[in-house]
Structures are given as structure tokens and as C-alpha cells.
C-alpha positions as CSV (number, residue, x, y, z in Angstrom):
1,X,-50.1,136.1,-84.6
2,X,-47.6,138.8,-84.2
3,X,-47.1,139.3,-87.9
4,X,-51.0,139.6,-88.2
5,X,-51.3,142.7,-86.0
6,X,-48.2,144.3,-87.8
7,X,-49.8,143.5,-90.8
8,X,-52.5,145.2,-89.7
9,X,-50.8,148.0,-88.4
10,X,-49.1,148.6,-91.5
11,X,-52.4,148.7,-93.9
12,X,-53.7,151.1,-91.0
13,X,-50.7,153.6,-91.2
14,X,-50.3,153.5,-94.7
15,X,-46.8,152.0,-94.6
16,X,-45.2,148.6,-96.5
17,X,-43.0,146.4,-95.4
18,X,-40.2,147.9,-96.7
19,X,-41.2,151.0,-94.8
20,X,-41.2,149.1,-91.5
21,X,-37.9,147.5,-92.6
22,X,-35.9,150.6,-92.7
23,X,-38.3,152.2,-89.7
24,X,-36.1,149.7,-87.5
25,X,-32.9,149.5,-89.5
26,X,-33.1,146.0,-91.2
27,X,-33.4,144.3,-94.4
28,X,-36.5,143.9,-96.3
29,X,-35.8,140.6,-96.7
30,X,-35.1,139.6,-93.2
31,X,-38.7,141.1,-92.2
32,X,-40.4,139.7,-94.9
33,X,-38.6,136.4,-94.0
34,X,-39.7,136.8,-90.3
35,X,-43.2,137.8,-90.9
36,X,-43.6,134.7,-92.9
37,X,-42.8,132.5,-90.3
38,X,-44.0,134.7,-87.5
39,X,-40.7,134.2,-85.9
40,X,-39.6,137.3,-83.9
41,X,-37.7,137.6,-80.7
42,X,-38.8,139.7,-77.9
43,X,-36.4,142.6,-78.9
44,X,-37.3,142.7,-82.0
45,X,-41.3,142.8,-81.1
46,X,-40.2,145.8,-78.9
47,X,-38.3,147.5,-81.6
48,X,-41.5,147.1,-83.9
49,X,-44.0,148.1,-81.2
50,X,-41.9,151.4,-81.2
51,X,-41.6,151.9,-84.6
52,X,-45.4,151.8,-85.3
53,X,-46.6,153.5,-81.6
54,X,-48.0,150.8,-80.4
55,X,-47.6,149.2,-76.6
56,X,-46.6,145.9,-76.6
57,X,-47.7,143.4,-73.9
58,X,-46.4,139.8,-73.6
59,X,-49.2,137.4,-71.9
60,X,-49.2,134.0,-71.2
61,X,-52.5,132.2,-71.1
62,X,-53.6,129.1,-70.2
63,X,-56.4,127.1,-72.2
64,X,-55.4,123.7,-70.5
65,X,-54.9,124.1,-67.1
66,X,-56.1,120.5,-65.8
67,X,-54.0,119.1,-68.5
68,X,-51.1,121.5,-67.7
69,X,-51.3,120.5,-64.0
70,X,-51.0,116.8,-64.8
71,X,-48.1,117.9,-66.9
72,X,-46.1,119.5,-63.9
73,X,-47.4,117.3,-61.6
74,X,-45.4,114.4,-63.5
75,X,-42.1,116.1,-63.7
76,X,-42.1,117.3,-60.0
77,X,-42.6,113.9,-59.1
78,X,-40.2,112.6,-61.7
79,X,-37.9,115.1,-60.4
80,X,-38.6,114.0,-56.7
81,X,-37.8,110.3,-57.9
82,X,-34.3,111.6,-59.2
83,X,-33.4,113.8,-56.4
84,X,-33.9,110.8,-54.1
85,X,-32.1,108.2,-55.9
């Protein structure tokens, strides 16, 4: 999803890859590889935020939450049945 909005953002300032590349001192091919995958750390979002003015804001939502408390309910009790044995 990341790569999509830099994507994006690149058609929308005019700039290639390449540009973006040497905007944040890296290969071509190591962007191009990331942006394939959409594999980016968290500094590296930051550094690319930067680059192309743009804020950058991390959120994490929940579509499941009945199935995600079933989830944590099962390991706190799994991790109740190991702290007692």
C-alpha cells in the first residue's frame, strides 16, 4: 500500500524512481526492489515521506476485533496456564 501512494506521489511531482532513489541516497535498484514487494521499514517510510513533503502517519486498525479478542483471550489464558504450572 505504501509503494502505491509513492507511486502516486511520484506521477504527481513529476519525478521517477530513479529521482526518488538519489532524493534519499540509495540505489535505483534497491527502491525499485522495495517498491515491488512493498517492503519498507519505518525509517525508510520516514526518509521517503521527507523526500517528497509529505507527513507520514503510521495507524493500526482493526477490521476483526471479535475475532482479535478471541485471539488474545487464548494466549492470556494460555499464558496463565504456563505461569501457574
Amino acid at each position: 500500500m505504501f509503494a502505491k501512494v509513492v507511486k502516486h506521489s511520484l506521477v504527481e511531482s513529476d519525478l521517477k524512481v530513479a529521482d526518488l532513489a538519489r532524493m534519499i541516497n540509495t540505489s535505483y535498484a534497491n527502491l525499485s526492489q522495495k517498491m515491488k514487494r512493498d517492503n519498507f521499514s519505518e525509517k525508510e517510510m520516514q526518509q521517503i515521506a521527507d523526500a517528497l513533503c509529505l507527513d507520514l502517519d503510521i495507524v493500526l486498525a482493526n477490521n476483526h476485533k471479535e475475532e482479535q479478542a478471541k485471539r488474545i483471550k487464548a494466549y492470556y489464558d494460555a499464558f496463565k496456564r504456563l505461569k501457574s504450572d
